[in-house]
Legacy VTK file of the C-alpha trace (Angstrom):
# vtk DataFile Version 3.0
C-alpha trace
ASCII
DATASET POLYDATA
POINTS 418 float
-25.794 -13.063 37.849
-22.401 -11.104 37.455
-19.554 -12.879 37.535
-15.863 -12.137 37.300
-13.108 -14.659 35.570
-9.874 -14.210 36.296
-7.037 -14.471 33.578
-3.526 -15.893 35.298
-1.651 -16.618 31.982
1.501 -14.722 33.266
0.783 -15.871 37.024
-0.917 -13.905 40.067
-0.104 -11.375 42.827
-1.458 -9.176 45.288
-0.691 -6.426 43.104
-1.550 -7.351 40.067
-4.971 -8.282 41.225
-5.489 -4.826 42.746
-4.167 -3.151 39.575
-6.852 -5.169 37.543
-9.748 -4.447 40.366
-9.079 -0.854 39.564
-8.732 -1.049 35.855
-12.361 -2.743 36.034
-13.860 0.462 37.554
-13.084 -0.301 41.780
-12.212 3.236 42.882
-8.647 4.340 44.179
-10.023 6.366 46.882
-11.895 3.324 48.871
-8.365 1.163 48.532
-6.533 4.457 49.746
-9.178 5.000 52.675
-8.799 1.277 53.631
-5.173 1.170 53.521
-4.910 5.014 55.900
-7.312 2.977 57.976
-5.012 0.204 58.731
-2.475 2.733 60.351
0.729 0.686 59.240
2.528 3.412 58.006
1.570 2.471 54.292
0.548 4.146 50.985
-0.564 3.213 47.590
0.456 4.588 44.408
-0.864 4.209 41.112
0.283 4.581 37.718
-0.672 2.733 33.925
1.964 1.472 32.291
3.164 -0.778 29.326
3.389 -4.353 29.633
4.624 -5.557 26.202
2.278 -3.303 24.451
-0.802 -4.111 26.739
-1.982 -0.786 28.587
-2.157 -1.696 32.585
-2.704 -0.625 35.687
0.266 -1.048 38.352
-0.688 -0.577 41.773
2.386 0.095 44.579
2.498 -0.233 47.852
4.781 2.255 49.574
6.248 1.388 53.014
8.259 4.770 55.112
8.186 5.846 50.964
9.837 2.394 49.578
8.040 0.595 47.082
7.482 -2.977 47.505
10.054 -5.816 45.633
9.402 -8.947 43.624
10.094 -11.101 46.690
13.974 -12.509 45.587
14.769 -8.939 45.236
13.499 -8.184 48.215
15.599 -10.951 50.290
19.185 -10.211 48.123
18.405 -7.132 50.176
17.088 -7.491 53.017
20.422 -8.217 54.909
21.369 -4.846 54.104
18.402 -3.393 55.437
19.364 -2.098 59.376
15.536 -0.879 60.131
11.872 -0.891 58.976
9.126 -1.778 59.794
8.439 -3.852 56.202
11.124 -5.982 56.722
9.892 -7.538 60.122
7.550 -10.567 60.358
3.874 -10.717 62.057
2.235 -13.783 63.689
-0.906 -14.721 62.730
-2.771 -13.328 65.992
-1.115 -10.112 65.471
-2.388 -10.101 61.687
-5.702 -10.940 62.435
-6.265 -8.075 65.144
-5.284 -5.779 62.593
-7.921 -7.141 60.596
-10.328 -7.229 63.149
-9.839 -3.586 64.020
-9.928 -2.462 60.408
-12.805 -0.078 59.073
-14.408 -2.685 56.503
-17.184 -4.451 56.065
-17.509 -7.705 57.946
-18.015 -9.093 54.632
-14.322 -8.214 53.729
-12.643 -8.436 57.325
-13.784 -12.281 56.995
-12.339 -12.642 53.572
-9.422 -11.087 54.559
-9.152 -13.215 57.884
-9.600 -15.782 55.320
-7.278 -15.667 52.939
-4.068 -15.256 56.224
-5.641 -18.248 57.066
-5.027 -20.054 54.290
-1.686 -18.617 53.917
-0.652 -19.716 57.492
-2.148 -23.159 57.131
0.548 -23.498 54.130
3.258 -22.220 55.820
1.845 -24.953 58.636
2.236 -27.389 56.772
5.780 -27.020 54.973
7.408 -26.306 58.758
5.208 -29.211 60.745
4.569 -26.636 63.236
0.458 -25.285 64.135
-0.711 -22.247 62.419
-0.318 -20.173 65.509
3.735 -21.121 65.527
3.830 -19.578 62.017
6.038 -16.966 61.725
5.467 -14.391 58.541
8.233 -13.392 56.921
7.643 -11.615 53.398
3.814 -12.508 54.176
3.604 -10.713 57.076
5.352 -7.204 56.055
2.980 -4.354 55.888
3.037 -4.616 52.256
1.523 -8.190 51.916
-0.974 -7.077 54.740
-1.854 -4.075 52.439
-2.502 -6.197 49.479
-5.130 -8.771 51.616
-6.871 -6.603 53.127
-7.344 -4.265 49.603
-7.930 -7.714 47.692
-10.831 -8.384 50.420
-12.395 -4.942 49.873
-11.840 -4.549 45.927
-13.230 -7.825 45.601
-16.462 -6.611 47.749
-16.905 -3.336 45.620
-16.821 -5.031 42.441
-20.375 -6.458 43.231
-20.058 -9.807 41.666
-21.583 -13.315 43.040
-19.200 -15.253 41.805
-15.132 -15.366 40.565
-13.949 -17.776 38.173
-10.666 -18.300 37.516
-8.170 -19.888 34.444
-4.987 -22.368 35.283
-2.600 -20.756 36.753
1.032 -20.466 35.134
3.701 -20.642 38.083
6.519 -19.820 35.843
9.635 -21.896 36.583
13.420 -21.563 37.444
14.305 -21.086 41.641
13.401 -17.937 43.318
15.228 -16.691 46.478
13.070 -16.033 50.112
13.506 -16.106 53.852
14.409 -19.865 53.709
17.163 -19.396 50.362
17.036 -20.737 46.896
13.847 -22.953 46.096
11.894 -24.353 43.126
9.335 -22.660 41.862
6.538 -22.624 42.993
7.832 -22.143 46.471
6.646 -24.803 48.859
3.997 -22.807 50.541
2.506 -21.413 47.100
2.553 -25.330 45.893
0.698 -26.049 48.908
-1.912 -23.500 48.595
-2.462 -24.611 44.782
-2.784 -27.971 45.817
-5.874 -29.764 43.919
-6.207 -26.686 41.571
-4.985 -26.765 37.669
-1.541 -24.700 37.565
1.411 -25.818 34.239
4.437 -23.931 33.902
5.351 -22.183 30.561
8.552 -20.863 28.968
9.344 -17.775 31.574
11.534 -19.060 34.220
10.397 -16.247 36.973
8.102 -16.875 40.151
4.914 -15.659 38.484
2.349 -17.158 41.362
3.003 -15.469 44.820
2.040 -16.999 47.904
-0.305 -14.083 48.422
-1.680 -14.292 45.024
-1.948 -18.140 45.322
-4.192 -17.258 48.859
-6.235 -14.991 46.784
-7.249 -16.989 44.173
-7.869 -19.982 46.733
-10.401 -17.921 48.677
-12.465 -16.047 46.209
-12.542 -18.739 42.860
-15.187 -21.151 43.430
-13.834 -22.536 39.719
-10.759 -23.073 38.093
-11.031 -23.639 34.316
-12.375 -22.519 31.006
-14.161 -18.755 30.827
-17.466 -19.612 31.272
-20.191 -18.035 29.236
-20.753 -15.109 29.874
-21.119 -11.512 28.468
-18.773 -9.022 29.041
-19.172 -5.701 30.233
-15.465 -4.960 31.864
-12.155 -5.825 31.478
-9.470 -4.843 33.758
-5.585 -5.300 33.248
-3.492 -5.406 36.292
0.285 -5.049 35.803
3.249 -6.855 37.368
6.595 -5.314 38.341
8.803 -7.475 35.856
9.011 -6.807 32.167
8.532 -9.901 30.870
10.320 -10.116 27.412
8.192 -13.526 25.889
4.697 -12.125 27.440
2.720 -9.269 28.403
3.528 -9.336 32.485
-0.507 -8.730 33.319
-3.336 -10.364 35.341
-6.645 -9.781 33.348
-9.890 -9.773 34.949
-13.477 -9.646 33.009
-17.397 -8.932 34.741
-19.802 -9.950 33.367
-23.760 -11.436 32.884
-23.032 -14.935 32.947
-25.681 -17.059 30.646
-28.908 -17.729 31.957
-30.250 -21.153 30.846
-33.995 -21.477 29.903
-34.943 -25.306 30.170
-37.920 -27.520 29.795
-39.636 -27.761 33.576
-36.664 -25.491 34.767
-38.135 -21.842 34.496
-36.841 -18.953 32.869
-33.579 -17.832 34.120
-32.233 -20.135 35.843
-28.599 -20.688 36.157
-27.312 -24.572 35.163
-24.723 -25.821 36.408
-23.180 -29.528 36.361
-22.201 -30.329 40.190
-20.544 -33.758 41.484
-22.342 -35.885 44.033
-20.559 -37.829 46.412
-22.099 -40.506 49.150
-20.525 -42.858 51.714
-22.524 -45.077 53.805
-21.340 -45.402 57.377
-22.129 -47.696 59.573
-18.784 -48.097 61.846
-18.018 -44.601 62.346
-18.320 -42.654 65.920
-20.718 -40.345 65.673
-18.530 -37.545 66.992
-16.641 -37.768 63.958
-18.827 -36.972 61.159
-19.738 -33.298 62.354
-15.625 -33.067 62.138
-15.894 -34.789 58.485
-18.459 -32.558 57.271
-16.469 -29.334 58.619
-13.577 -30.450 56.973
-15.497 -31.038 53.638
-16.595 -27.277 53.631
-13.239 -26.252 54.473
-11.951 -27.830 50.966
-14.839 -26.330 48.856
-18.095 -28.335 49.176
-21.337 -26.600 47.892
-22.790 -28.125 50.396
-22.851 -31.636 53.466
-25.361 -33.833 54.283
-26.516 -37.064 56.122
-29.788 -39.064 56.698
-30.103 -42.300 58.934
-30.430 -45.365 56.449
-31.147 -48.999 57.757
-28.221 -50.889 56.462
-27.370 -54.828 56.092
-27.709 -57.244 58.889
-30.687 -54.867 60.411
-27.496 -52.012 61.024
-28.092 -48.277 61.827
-26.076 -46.066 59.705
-25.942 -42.962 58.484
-25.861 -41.882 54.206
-22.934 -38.480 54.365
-23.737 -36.794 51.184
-21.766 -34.466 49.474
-22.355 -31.984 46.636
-19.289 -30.040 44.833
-18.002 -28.703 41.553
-16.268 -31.496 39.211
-12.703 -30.168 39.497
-13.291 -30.301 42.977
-14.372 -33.821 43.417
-11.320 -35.867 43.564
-9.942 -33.962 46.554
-13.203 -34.926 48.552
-13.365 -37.958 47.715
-9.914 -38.349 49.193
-11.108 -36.511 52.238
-13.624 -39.413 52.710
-11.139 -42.129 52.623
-8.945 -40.081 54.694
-11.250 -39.546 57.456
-14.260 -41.799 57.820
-14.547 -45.490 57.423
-15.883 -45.927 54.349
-14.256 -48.676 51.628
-16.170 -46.714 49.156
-17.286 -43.543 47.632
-19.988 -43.437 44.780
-19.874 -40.235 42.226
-22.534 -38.937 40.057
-22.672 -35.926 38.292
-26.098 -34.351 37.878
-27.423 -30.464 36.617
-28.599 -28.066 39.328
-30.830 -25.181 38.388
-30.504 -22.143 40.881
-31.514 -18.538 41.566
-28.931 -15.525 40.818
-28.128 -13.946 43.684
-26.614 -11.439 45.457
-25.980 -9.976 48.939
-27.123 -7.027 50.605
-26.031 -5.414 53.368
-28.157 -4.234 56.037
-27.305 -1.875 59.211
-29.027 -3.350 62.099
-28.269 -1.238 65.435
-25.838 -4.155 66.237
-24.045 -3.968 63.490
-23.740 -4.769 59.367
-25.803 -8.455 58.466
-25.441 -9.632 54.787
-28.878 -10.304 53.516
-28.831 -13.505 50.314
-31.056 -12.737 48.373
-32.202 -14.641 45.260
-33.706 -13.584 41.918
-36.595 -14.562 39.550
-37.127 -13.096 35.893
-35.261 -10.298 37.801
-37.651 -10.268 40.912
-36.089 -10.730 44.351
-38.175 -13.860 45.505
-36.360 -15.431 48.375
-34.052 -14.006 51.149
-32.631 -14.658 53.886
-29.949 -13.147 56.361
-26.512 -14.804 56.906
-26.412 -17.439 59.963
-22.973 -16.321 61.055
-23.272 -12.666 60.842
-26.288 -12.798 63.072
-24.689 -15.525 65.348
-22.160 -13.163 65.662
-24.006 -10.126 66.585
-26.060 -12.447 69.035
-22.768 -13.734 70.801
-21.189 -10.253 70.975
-24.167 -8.268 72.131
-26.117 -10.466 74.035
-29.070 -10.853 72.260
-31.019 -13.726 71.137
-30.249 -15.384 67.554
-33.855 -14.968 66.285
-33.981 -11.364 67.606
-31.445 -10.010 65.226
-32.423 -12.690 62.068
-35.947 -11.092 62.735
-34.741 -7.237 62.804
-32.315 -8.064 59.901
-35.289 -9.586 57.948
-37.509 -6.264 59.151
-35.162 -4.253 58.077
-34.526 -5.427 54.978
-38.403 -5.852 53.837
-38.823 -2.126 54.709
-36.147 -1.035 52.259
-37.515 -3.305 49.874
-40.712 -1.798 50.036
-39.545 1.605 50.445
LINES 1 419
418 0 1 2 3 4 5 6 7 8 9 10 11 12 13 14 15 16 17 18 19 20 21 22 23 24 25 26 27 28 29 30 31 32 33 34 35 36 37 38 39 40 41 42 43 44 45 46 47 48 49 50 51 52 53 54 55 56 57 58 59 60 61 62 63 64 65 66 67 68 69 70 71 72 73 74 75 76 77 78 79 80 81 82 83 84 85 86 87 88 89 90 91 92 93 94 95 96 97 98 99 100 101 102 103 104 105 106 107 108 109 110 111 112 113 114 115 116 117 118 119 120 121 122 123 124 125 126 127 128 129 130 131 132 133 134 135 136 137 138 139 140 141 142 143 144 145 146 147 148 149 150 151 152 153 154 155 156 157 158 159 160 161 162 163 164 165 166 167 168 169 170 171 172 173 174 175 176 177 178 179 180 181 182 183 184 185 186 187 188 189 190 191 192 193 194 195 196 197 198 199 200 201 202 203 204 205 206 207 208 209 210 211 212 213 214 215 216 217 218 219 220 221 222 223 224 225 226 227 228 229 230 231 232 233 234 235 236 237 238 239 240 241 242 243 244 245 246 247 248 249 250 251 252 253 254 255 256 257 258 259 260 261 262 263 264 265 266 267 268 269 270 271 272 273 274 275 276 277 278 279 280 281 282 283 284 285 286 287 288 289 290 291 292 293 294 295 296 297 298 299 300 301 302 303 304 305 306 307 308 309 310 311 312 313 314 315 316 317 318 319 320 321 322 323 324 325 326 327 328 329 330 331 332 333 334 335 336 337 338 339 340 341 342 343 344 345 346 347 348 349 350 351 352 353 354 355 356 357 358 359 360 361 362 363 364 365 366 367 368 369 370 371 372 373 374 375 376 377 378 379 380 381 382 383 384 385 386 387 388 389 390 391 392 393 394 395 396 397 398 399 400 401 402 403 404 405 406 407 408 409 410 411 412 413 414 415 416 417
């Protein structure tokens, strides 16, 4: 299975992940096409430069020819600025119909949509206002747009199943945006890296952006150590700062992560340890545990359960499983406190064996339907199409579910075979 790991030691950004997507091989030309595409008046611009003697890529967004500005330089600025387009805020619903209207893949448009999401549900929650009240400032400019939707298309082309990702160093010191002088991290980037492993070291610079921070949120599955893996590119993606006690640089490796071979398990097998979590519930209205378990694959579940159970006293009840990554446990298990009626949670931790996989895209004449498909001793064995893609398709052209899962599945078992 490839995999990528991301290195944050000085931090993340938009920017500096799309400099270190194309120093890992993604090609300039489909960020440029996507970016024309948008029609927001924007350009890239690419360069490799020196980052305390580490050889990076920098990546530029150019707005009516201006390059964009670390975000304090940006607002010291901006009062000077009479017109342009970049320094103007979007709404949400204006962001995502510029997504929606975007030449990607739906595969990217829903990353993208996802990661403005999570950006807006921060911003949410620092104002108490609802996601739709949010008003972008720096987020919303054309640059910030630029970097999501690129970050949602890069991260397509460089064809891995899975991103890892290290602590994140937020720097330190106060840095200066639309609402004046804060700690850093800013409150919405703190709220986006809530639950995930972030320290601060000795530069005293905003080295997580909220757009980075959205990033990282969206596509890591895993925050911690570099899992085993073996390398086959490295990418170094450059920050505007010259950092004078670090190389200023995002570093991202792909990768064959290790296949484990284990008695019973098969050959090739991924192992991985997950966290199992279970409630019993016998109190609860029933109308809130579809609400639970949406909530639980909101904050990163692998995957939500229940099964009816005959409880004390001759009770109904139901057993609401759920299965996640360790670092991920603790902020489910508050989830269940939070929202169900439980006075207790039990946690295991077991090993899972599973397939490598990867998705495929297939052209139906609805539209694009990503096809999982899973591997054995480098066989494709088992695949299926994605629910929501074809539940789209279904709800937008009138056609019934098992119609386009069937033509998907057709379509894809003819390519297969050739």
């Amino acid at each position: 299975m490839q995999i990528a790991y991301l290195d944050c030691f000085s931090g993340i950004s938009g920017d500096m992940f799309l400099g270190a997507l194309l120093d890992a091989g993604v090609p300039f030309e489909l960020l440029r096409g996507t970016v024309a595409g948008l029609n927001v008046g924007a350009a890239l611009e690419v360069s490799q430069v020196q980052r305390k003697g580490i050889s990076a890529t920098k990546l530029d967004v150019l707005v009516n020819g201006q390059k964009d500005l670390p975000r304090e330089e940006f607002w010291a600025d901006a009062h000077q600025a009479s017109s342009g387009e970049h320094r103007h805020g979007r709404g949400l619903k204006e962001i995502s119909q510029l997504i929606d209207q975007a030449n990607i893949s739906g595969n990217a448009r829903q990353t993208a949509s996802d990661i403005f999401h999570a950006l807006g549900t921060a911003e949410a929650k620092v104002h108490n206002c609802t996601v739709e009240d949010v008003h972008f400032h720096e987020v919303g400019a054309v640059d910030a747009i630029v970097d999501v939707v690129c970050a949602a298309v890069g991260a397509e082309a460089l064809a891995v199943e899975r991103f890892y990702c290290s602590p994140l160093n937020v720097g330190g010191g106060t840095v200066t945006c639309a609402h004046g002088v804060l700690p850093v991290p800013a409150p919405a980037t703190l709220e986006l890296l809530r639950g995930l492993p972030v320290y601060s070291g000795e530069v005293q610079k905003e080295l997580v952006t909220p757009t980075g921070a959205a990033i990282v949120k969206v596509l890591a599955s895993s925050f911690g150590p570099r899992p085993v893996m073996t390398t086959s590119r490295i990418g170094y993606g450059a920050g505007t700062r010259e950092l004078t006690s670090q190389p200023n640089v995002l570093r991202i490796t792909v990768g064959e992560a290790a296949a484990t071979e284990s008695a019973g398990a098969g050959p090739h097998l991924m192992e991985e340890e997950i966290a199992i979590l279970e409630a019993n519930l016998d109190d609860l209205n029933p109308q809130l545990i579809g609400y639970i378990m949406d909530m639980a694959f909101t904050e990163g579940a692998l995957d939500v359960f229940t099964g009816a159970v005959q409880m004390k006293k001759g009770r109904p009840g139901v057993l609401l499983t759920v299965l996640s990554r360790p670092e991920q446990a603790d902020r489910l298990r508050s989830l269940l406190f939070r929202e169900s009626s439980t006075l207790g949670v039990r946690t295991r931790h077991e090993k899972r064996h599973i397939l490598p996989r990867h998705h495929e895209a297939i052209l139906t004449q609805w539209g694009e339907v990503r096809m999982k498909v899973g591997n054995l001793n480098g066989k494709a064995t088992q695949y299926a199409p994605e629910y929501e893609d074809c539940r789209r398709i279904a709800v937008e052209h009138h056609v019934p579910l098992k119609a386009v899962m069937q033509e998907a599945i057709r379509l894809y078992l003819d390519r297969k075979n050739g």
